[in-house]
C-alpha positions in Angstrom: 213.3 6.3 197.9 216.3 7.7 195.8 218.1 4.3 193.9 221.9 4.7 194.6 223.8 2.4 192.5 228.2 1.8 193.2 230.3 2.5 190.1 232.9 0.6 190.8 235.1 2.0 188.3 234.7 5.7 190.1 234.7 4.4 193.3 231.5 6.6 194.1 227.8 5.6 194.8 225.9 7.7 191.9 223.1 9.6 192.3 220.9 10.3 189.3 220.4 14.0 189.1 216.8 13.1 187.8 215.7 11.1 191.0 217.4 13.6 193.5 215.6 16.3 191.9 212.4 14.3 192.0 212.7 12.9 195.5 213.4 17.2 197.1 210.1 17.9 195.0 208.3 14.9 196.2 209.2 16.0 200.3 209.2 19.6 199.7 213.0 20.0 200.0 214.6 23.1 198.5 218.1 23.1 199.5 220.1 20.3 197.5 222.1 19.5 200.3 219.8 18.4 202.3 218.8 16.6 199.9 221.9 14.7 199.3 221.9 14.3 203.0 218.3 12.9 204.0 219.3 10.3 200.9 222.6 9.2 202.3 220.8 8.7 205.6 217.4 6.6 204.1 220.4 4.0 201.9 223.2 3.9 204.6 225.5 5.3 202.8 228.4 7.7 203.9 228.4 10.7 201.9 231.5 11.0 201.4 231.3 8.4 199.6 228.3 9.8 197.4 229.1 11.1 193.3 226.6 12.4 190.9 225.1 11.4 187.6 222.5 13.3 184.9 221.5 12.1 181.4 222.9 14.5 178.9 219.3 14.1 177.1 218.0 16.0 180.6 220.7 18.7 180.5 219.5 19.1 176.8 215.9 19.2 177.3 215.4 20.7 180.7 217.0 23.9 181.2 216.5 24.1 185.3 218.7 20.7 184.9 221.2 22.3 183.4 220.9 25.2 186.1 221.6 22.2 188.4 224.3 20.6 186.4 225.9 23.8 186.3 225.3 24.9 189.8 227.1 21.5 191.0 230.5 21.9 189.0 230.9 25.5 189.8 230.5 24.2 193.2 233.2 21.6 192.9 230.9 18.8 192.7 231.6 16.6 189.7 228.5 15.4 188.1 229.1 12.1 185.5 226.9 12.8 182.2 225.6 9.6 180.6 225.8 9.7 177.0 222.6 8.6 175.1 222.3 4.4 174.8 223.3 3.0 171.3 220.1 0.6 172.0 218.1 4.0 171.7 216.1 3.9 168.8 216.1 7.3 168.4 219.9 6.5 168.2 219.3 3.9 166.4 217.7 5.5 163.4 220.0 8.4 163.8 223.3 6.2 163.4 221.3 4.3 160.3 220.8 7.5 158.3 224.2 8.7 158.9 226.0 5.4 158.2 224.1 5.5 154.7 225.0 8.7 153.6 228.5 7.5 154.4 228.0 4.5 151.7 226.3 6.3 149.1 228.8 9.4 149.1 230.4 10.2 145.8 227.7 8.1 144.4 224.7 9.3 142.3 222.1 8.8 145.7 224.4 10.7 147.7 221.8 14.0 147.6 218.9 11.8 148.0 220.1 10.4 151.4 221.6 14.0 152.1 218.3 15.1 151.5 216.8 12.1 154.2 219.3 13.1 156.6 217.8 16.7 156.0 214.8 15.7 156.5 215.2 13.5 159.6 216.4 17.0 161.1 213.9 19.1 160.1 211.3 16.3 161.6 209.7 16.2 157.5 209.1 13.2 155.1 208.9 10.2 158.4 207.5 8.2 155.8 210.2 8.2 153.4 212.6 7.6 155.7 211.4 5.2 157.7 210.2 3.4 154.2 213.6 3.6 152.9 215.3 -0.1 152.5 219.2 0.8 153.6 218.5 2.9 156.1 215.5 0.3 157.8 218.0 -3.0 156.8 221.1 -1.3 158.3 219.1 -1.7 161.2 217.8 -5.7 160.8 215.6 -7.6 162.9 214.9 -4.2 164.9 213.4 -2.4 162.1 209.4 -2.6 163.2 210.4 -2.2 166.8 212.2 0.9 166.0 209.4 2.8 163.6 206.9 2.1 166.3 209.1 3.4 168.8 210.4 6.3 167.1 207.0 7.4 165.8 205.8 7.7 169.3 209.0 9.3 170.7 208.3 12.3 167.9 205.1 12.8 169.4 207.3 14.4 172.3 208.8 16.9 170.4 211.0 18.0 173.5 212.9 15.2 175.0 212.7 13.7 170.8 214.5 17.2 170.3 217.1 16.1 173.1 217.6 12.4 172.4 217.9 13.4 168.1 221.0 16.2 169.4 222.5 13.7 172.0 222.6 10.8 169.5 224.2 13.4 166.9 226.6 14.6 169.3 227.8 11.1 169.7 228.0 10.3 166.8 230.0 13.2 165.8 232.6 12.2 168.8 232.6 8.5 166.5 233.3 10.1 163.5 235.8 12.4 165.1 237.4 8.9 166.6 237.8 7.1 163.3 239.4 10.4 161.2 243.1 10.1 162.7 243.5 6.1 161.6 241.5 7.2 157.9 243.4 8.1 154.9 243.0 9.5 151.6 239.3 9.0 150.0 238.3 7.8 153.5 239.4 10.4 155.4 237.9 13.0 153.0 234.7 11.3 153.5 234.0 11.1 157.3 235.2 15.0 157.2 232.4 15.5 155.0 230.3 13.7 156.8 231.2 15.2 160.1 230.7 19.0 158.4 227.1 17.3 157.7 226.3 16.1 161.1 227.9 19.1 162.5 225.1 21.4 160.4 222.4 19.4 161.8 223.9 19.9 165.7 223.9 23.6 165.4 220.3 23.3 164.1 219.3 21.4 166.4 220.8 23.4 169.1 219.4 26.8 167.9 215.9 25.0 167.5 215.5 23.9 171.1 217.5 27.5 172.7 214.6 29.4 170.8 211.5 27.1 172.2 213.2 27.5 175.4 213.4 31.1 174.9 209.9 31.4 173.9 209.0 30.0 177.9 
């Protein structure tokens, strides 16, 4: 059975665009529709009432998701993406390493952490990184929990591809937030920083469009 939870805020009752696709392959459904429909009917729920919602880590890492998402809004049918959770750890770590290049710019470790942020791109040097006191401390208590967690997450190289773009991506949006109230030095900074994290999105992005290419 398909979990539909009320947003309140839409006034909708959301459907995750991973369970609906799971629940037509589960009963052999092939028309989404009907799909929507036998759901509505199994919860109650008027479907008119009924909105849509997808993890932007499954638009990134599955491209018959995307197909989906896609299909939907050409269709009229808005579909509510969920941006990667700041208690990720893959977010977590991502936010670290950014936030200490942003401390040691114009400082003489600025290449070195440019060179871990590198790194943490090009999935090299996990050791160092994950070794590295400012980047673990920025993170406190939730250092171990994190390394354990992150180091198993790699070991998926797909959906660690997708969650290491979405946390980027938001990041970038941050960054992009805090440049109109930043001034002089500052604001010279994030721009820099945001040309860095910029770099590693369009790596990222060209990375994962040529595996899926090669399928």
């Amino acid at each position: 059975m398909v979990s539909i939870r009320e947003n309140s805020r839409l006034g909708l009752n959301l459907i995750k665009m991973e369970d609906l696709v799971e629940y037509s392959l589960a009963n052999g459904i092939c028309d989404a529709e009907e799909a929507v429909r036998s759901v509505c009917e199994e919860n109650s729920i008027d479907l008119n009432t009924i909105g849509f919602s997808v993890n932007e880590t499954s638009i990134i890492a599955d491209p018959e998701m995307a197909d989906t998402v896609r299909f939907f809004k050409e269709n009229g049918i808005d579909v509510y993406v969920n941006q990667i959770s700041s208690l990720d750890p893959v977010y977590q770590l991502s936010s670290s390493i950014v936030e200490a290049m942003i401390n040691n710019a114009g400082t003489n470790n600025e290449k070195y952490f440019d060179h871990l942020f590198e790194s943490f791109i090009l999935d090299e040097s996990y050791d160092e990184i994950l070794s590295e006191s400012e980047i673990i401390d920025n993170i406190k208590s939730k250092a171990e929990g994190i390394k354990n967690s992150v180091t198993q997450a790699a070991t998926d190289a797909k959906n660690y591809g997708a969650k290491k773009l979405a946390s980027l991506q938001s990041i970038y949006r941050q960054l992009k937030g805090k440049l109109s109230s930043a001034y002089g030095s500052a604001k010279q900074t994030i721009r820099a920083q945001m040309d860095k994290v910029s770099q590693g999105i369009d790596y990222l992005k060209n990375k994962i469009s040529s595996e899926k290419d090669k399928k």
